[in-house]
C-alpha positions as CSV (number, residue, x, y, z in Angstrom):
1,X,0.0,0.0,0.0
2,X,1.3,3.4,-0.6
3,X,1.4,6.6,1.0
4,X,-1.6,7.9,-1.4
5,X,-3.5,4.7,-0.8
6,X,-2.9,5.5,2.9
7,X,-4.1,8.6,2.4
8,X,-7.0,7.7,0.8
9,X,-8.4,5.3,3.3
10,X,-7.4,7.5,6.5
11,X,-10.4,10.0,4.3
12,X,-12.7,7.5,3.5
13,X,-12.2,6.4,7.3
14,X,-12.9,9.7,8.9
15,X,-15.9,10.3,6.6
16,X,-17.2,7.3,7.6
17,X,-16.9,7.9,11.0
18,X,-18.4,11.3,10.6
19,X,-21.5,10.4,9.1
20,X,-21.8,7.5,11.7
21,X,-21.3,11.0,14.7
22,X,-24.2,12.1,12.9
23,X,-26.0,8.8,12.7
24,X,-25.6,9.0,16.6
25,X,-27.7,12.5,16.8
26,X,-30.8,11.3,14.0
27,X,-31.1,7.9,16.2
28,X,-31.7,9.9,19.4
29,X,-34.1,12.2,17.3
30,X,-36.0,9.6,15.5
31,X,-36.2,6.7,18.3
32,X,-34.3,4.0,15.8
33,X,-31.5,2.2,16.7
34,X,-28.3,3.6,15.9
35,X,-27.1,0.1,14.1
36,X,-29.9,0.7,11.2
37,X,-27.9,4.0,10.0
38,X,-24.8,2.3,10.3
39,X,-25.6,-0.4,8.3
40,X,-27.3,1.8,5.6
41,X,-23.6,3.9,5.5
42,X,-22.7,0.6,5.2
43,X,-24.8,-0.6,2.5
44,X,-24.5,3.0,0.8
45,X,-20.8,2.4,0.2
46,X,-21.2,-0.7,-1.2
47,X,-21.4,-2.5,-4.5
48,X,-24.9,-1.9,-5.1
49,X,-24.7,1.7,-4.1
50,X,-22.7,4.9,-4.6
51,X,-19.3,3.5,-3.6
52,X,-19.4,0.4,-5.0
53,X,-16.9,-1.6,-3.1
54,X,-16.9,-4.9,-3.1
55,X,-16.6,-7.0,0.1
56,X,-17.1,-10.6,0.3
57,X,-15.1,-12.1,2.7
58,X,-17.1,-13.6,5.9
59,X,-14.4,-15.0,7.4
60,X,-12.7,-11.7,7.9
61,X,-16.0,-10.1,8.9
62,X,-16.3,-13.2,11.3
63,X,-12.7,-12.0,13.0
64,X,-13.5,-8.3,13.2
65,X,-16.7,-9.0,14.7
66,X,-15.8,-11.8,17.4
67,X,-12.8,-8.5,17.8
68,X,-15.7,-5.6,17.7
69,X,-18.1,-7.8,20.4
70,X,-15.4,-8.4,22.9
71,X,-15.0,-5.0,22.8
72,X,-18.5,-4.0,23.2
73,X,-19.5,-6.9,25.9
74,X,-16.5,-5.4,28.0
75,X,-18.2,-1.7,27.7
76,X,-21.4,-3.3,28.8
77,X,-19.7,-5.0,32.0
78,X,-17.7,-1.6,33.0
79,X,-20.8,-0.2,33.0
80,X,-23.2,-2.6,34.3
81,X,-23.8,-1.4,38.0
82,X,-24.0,-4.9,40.6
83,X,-26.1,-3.3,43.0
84,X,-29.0,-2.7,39.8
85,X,-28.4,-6.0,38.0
86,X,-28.2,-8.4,41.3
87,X,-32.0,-8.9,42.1
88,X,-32.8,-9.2,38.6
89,X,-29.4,-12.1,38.6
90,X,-31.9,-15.3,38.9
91,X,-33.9,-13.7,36.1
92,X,-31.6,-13.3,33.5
93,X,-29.9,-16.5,34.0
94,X,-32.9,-18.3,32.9
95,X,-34.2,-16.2,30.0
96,X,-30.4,-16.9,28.3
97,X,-30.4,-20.7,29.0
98,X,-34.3,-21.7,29.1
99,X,-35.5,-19.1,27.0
100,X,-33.1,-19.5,24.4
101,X,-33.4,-22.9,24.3
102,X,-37.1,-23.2,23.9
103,X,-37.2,-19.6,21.3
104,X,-34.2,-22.1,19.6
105,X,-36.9,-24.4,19.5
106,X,-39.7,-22.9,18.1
107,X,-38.3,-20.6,15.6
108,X,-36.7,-23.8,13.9
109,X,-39.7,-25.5,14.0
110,X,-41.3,-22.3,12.6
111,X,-37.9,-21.9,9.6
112,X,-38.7,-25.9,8.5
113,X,-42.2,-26.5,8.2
114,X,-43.3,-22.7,7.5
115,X,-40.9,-21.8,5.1
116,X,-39.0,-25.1,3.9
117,X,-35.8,-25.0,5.4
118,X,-34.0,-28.1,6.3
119,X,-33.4,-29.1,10.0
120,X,-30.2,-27.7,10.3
121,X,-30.5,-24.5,8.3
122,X,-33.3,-24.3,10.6
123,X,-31.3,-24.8,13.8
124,X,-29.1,-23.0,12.9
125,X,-31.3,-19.7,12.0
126,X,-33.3,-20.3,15.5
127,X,-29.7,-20.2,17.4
128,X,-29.2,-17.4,15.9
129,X,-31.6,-15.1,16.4
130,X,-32.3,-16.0,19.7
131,X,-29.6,-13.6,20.5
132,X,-30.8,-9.9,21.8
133,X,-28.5,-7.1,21.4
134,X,-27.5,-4.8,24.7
135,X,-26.8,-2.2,22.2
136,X,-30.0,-2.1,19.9
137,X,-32.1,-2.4,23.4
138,X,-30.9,0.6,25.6
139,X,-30.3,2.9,22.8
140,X,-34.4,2.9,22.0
141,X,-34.8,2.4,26.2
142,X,-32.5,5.2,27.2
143,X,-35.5,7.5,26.3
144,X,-37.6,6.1,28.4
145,X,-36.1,4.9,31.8
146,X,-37.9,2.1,33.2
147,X,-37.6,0.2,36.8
148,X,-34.3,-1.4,37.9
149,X,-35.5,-4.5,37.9
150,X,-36.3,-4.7,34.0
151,X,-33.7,-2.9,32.9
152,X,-30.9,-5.1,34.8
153,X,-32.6,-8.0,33.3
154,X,-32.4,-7.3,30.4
155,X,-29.1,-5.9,30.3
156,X,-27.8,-8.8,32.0
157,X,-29.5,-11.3,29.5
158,X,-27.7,-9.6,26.6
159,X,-24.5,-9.7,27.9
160,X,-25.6,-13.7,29.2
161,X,-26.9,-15.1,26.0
162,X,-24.7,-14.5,23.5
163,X,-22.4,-17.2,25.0
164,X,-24.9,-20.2,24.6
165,X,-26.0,-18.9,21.3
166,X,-22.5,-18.8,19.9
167,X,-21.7,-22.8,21.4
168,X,-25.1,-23.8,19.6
169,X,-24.6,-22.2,16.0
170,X,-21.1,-23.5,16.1
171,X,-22.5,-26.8,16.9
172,X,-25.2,-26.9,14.5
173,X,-22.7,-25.6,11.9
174,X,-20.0,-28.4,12.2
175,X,-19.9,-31.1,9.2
176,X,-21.6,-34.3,10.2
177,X,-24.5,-35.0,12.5
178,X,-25.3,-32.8,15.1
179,X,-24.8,-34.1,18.4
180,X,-27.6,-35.5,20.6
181,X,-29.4,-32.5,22.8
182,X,-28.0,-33.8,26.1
183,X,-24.8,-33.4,24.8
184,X,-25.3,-30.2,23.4
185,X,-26.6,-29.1,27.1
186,X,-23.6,-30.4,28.7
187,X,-21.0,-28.7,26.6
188,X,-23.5,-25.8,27.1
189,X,-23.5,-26.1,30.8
190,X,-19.2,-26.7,30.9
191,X,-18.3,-24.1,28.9
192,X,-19.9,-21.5,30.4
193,X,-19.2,-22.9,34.0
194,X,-15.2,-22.4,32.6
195,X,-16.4,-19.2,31.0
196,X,-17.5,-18.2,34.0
197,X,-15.1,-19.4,36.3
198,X,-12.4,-17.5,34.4
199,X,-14.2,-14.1,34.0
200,X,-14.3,-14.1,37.5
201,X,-10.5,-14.7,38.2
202,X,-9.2,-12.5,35.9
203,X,-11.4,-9.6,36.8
204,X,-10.5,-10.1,40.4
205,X,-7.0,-10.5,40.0
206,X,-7.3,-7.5,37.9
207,X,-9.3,-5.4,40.4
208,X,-6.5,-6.4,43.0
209,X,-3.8,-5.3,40.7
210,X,-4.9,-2.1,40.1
211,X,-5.8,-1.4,43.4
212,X,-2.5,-2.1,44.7
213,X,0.1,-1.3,42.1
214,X,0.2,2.6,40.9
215,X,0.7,3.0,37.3
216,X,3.2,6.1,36.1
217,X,0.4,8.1,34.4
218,X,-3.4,8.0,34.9
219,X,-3.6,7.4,31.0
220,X,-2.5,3.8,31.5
221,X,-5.9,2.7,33.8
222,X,-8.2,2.8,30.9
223,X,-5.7,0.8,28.8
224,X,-5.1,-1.8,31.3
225,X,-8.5,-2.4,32.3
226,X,-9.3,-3.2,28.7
227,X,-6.3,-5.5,28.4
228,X,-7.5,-7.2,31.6
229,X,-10.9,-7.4,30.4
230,X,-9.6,-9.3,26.6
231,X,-7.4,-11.3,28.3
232,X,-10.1,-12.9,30.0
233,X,-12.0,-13.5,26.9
234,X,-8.5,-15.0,25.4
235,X,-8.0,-17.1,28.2
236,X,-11.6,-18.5,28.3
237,X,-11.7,-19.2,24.8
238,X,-8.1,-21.1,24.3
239,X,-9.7,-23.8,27.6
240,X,-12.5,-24.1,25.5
241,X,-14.6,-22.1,27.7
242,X,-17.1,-19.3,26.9
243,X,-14.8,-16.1,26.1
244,X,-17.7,-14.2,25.9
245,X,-19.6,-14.7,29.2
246,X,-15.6,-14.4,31.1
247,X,-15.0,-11.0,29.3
248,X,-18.3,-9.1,30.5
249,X,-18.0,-11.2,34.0
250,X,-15.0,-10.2,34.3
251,X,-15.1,-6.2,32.8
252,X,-18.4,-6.0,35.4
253,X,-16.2,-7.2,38.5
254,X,-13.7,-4.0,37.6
255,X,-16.4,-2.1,36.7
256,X,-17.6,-2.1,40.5
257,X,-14.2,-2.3,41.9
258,X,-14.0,1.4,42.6
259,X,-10.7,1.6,40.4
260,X,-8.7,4.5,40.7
261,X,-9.5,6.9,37.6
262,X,-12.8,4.5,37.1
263,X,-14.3,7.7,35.2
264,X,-11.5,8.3,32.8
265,X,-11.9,4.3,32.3
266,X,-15.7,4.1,31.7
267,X,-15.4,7.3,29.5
268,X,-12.6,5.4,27.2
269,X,-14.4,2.3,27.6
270,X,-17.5,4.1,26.0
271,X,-15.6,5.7,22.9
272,X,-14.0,2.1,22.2
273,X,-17.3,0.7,22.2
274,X,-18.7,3.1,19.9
275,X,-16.0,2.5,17.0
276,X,-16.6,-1.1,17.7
277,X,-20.4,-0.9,17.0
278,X,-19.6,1.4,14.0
279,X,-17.4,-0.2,12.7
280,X,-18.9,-3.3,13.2
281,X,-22.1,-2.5,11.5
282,X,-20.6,-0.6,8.1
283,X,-18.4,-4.1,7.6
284,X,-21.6,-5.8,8.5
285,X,-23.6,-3.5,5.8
286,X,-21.0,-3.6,3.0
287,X,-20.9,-7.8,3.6
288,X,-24.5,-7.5,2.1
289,X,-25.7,-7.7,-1.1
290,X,-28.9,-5.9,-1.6
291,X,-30.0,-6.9,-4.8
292,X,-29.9,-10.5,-3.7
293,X,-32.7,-10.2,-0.9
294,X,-35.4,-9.7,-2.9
295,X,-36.0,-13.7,-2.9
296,X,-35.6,-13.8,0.9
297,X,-37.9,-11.2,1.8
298,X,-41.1,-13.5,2.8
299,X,-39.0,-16.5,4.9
300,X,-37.4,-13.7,6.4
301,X,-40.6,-11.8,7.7
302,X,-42.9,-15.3,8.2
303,X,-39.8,-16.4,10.9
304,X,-39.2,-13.0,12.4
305,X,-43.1,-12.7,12.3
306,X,-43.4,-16.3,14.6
307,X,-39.8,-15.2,16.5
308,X,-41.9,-11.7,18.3
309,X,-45.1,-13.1,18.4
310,X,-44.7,-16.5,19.7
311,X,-41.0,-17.7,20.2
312,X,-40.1,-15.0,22.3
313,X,-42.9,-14.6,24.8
314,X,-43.3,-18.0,25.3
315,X,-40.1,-17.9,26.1
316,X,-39.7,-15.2,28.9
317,X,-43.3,-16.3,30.0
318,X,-41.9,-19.9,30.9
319,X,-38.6,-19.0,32.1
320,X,-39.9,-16.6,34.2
321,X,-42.6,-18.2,35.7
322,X,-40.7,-19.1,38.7
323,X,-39.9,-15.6,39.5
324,X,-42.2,-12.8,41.1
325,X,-42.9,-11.1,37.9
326,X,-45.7,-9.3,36.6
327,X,-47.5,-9.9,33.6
328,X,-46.5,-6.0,32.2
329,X,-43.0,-6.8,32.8
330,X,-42.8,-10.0,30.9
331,X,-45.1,-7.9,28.5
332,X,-42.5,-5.6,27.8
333,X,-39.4,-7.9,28.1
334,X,-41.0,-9.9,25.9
335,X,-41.4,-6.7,22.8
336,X,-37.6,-5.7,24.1
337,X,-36.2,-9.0,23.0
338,X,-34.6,-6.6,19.9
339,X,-31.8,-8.3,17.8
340,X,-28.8,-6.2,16.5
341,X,-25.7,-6.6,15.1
342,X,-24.7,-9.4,17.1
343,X,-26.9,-11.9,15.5
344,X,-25.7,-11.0,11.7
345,X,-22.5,-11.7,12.9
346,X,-23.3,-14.8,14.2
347,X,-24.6,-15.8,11.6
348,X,-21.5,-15.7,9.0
349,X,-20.2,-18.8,11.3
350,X,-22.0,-21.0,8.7
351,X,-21.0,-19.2,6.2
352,X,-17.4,-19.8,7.3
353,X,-17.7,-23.2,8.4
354,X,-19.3,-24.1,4.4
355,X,-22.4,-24.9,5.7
356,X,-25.1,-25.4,2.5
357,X,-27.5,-22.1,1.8
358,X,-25.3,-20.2,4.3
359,X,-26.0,-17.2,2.4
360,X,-29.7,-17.5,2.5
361,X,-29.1,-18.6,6.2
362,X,-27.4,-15.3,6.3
363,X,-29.3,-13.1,4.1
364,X,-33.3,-14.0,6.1
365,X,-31.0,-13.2,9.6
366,X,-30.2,-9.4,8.0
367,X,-33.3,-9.1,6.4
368,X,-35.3,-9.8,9.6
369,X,-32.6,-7.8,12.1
370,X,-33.9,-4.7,10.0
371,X,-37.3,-5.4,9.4
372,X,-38.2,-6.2,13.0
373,X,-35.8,-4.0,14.7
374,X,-37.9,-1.0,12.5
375,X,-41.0,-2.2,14.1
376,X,-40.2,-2.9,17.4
377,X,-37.4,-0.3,18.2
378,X,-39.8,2.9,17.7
379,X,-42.8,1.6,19.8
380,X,-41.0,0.3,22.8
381,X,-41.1,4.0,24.5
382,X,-45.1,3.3,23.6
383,X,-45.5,0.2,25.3
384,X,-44.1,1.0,28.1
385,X,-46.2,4.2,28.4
386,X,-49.1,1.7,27.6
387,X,-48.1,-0.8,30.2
388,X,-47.8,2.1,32.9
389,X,-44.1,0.8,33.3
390,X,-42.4,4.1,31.7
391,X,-44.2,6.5,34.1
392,X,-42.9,4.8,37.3
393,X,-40.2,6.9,39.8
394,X,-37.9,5.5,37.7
395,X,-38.5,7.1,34.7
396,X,-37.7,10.7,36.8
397,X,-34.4,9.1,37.3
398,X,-31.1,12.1,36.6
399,X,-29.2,11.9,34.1
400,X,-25.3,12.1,35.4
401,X,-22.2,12.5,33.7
402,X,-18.8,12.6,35.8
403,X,-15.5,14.2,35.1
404,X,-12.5,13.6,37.4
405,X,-10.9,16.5,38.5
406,X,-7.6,14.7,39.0
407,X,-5.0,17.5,40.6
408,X,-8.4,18.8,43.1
409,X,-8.7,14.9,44.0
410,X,-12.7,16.2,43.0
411,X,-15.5,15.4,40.3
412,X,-17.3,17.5,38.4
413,X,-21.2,16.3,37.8
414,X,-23.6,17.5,35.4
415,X,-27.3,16.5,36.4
416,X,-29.4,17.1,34.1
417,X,-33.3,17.8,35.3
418,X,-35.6,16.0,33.3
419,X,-39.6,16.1,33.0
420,X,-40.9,14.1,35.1
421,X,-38.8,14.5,38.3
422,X,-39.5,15.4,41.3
423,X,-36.5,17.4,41.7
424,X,-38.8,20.5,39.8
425,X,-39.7,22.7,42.8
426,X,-37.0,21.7,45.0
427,X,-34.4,24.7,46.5
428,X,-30.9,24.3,46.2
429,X,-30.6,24.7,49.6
430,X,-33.4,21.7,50.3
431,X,-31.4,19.1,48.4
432,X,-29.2,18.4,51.5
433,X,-25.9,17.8,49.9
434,X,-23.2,16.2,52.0
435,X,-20.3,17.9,53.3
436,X,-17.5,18.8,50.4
437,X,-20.6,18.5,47.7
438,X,-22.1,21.9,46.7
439,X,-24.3,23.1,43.6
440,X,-21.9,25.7,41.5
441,X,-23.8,27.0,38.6
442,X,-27.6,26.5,36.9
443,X,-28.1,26.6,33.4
444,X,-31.6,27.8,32.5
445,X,-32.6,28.2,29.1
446,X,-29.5,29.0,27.9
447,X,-28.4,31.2,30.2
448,X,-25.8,30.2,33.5
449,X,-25.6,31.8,36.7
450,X,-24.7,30.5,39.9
451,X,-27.7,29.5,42.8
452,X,-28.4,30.7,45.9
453,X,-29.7,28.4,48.7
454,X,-33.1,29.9,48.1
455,X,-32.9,28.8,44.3
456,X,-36.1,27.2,42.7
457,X,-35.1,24.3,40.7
458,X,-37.2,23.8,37.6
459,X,-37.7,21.0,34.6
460,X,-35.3,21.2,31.9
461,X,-32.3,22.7,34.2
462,X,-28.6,21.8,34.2
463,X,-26.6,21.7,37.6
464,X,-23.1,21.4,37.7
465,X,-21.9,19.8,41.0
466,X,-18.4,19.8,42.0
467,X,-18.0,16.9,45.0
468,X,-14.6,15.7,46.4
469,X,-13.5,12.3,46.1
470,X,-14.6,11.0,49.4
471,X,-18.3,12.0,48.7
472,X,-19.0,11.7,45.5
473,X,-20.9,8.6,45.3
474,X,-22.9,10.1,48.3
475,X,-23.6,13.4,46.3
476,X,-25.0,11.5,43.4
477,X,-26.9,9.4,45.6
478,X,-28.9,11.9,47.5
479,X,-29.3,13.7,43.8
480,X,-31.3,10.6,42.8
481,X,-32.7,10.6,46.2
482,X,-34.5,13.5,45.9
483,X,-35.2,13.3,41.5
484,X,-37.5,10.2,43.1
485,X,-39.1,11.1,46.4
486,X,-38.2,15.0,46.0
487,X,-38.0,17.3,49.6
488,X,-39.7,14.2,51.3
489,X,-36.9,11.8,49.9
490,X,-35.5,11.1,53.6
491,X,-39.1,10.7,55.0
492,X,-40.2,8.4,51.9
493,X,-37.1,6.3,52.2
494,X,-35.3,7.0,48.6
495,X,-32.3,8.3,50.4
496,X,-31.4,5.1,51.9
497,X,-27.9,3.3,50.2
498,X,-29.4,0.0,48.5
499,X,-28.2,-3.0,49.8
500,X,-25.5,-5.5,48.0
């Protein structure tokens, strides 16, 4: 490659990356998934559109996505907050083993008889778009905030299922007969138990590490908690375990460690997930050939059509029937179940392994990801408003951004006030911040000025709070406190630390 080649694709790079900036802002306008305008770029770029490159190699598309979904499951486990996701554990656990083995079940059922596939096309389709996607889910869901309990579920089922998923396809994709369904559940059952059992090892070790040894610069944290969190998915995956289930165990154990610089690190964490997903999703849409789905259209819509309808909520209905939840919230968990880029990706393994009508395998997977993901994306905030689970406390919840202030040893947060919460009406001087926490300036319709005690907070406003190290987990605390039970937080009991 030369220097004007170089020079060429750092461009075509940037532009991309741009357009996919932008992408970001139309998703957050319109309600649709971000990973629909990346894949269009995608697509756009392609043969059958203005660019027309060509790209048709799956196996390398395969690589950068196993590559671009490490990346993104570790974002999701930094992130992932234990003292949310705990209660809703149980939960989550069995929607990723027993729901995805009985949505397996009927969407292949569904794939042979409805639409003619043969059995292991079938399986194979079934495995794979059993998978939800964290990423499609919260960016639609981030709108509309809903209680604890659903949201850790089904975050923690995304970052759960894609490990069983992945064992199954790969299965069902080997040459020869497939192996008996004991055996398939055993190998299941061991290689997340080693997936599992690593993720956990590594992120501890890691967590003790970097509590104990002090790096030269703060820049090196981020870094090394991302090396920490692929190594455990490299170590799971060379002992045959599940690399995917150890990386987010293990990136959710550092996550919660209270790292030093854990800010800096979830902020970094964050940017490396976006390239991942958009990078991820333009390979994804130039892999693609549109003018070969015409023929695929109808299998594609009759098994996503039997996947939402049936496969799916009979699926979180049964697997959660154990558990104390409402018929709403398996309503809604059941309409969230939205599949992204992981399952296109997953489905190039037959297409890698030579499996017969991999391409149709993989071209009814796209074609329904898009289809259904158009549908259900845009009227989840709906549902929920419908189900009377998107007006709960919950959904007054703060949004919170932190930003160390490393040589005051303080943070700056910016809480942002938004319809709904309770904190409208409440003084300044009312929220009852602790010691070394104090409210520094109000932005109010564009224009700043800093609050007295006596200050009226309204809808709509921006606080910036500058806390101290020792107190800032306190400060955002009692700010969420008081966004729930608002002046009365301490008398209603919203103030009160959660346990775990």
């Amino acid at each position: 490659m030369t220097v004007h080649h170089l020079n060429e694709l750092l461009l075509v790079c940037s532009l991309v990356l741009l357009l996919a900036v932008a992408a970001v802002r139309i998703s957050s306008r319109s309600g649709l998934p971000s990973l629909l305008l990346y894949l269009g770029i995608g697509i756009a770029i392609g043969q059958d559109g203005f660019g027309n490159v060509v790209f048709e190699d799956a196996e390398l598309t395969q690589v950068i996505g196993y590559a671009a979904l490490v990346v993104i499951l570790a974002e999701g486990g930094l992130g992932t907050k234990w003292k949310e996701i705990k209660p809703a554990l149980p939960s989550a656990v069995a929607m990723s083993t027993v729901g995805v083995g009985l949505s397996v079940g009927i969407t292949a059922t569904a794939a042979h008889f409805l639409v003619g596939l043969e059995w292991r096309q079938a399986l194979i389709i079934g495995a794979v778009v059993s998978s939800t996607d964290a990423a499609a889910v919260f960016s639609v869901l981030r709108r509309v905030p809903l209680p604890s309990r659903i949201t850790g579920t089904l975050e923690a089922e995304s970052g759960f299922n894609d490990a069983p998923v992945v064992i199954l396809v790969v299965a069902f994709s080997t040459v020869g007969p497939v192996d008996e369904w004991y055996l398939l559940v055993g190998k299941i059952i061991l290689e997340l138990a080693i997936g599992a059992a690593i993720g956990l090892a590594v992120g501890w070790l890691g967590a003790y590490g970097l509590r104990h040894v002090a790096l030269p610069a703060s820049g090196l944290y981020p870094i090394a908690v991302m090396a920490i969190a692929v190594t455990a998915y490299a170590a799971g995956a060379m002992v045959h375990g599940s690399g995917f289930l150890a990386v987010y165990l293990a990136s959710m154990i550092l996550g919660n460690a209270k790292l030093p610089h854990s800010p800096a690190t979830r902020g970094f964490a964050d940017g490396l997930g976006w390239i991942a997903q958009i990078g991820m999703f333009v390979l994804l849409g130039l892999l693609v050939t549109p003018h070969e789905l015409s023929d695929d259209v109808l299998p594609a819509i009759v098994v996503g059509l039997v996947l939402t309808v049936v496969a799916r909520p009979v699926s979180v209905f049964l697997s959660l029937a154990p558990f104390r939840v409402g018929w709403r919230e398996k309503a809604l968990m059941s309409w969230a179940g939205l599949r992204g880029a992981v399952p296109i990706i997953i489905a190039t393994i037959p297409m890698v392994s030579g499996v017969a009508g991999s391409e149709r395998i993989f071209n009814i997977v796209f074609i329904l990801v898009v289809v259904y993901t158009l549908i259900q994306g845009p009227t989840l905030p709906s549902l929920a408003k419908i189900l009377r689970l998107g007006d709960s406390s919950e959904a007054a919840d703060l949004g919170i951004e932190s930003a160390p202030l490393e040589r005051l040893r303080g943070h700056l947060l910016s809480v942002a006030v938004p319809r709904g919460s309770r904190m409208h009406g409440v003084e300044v001087g009312e929220l009852r911040l602790p010691p070394g926490a104090a409210v520094t300036l109000v932005v109010r319709d564009g224009e700043s000025f800093v609050p007295l005690p006596s200050t009226v907070l309204a809808r709509g406003d921006e606080l910036l709070v500058v806390a101290t190290d020792p107190v800032r987990d306190a400060a955002e605390h009692r700010l969420r406190a008081v966004a729930k039970g608002g002046k009365l937080a301490s008398w209603l009991g919203t103030d009160r630390e959660p346990a775990g």
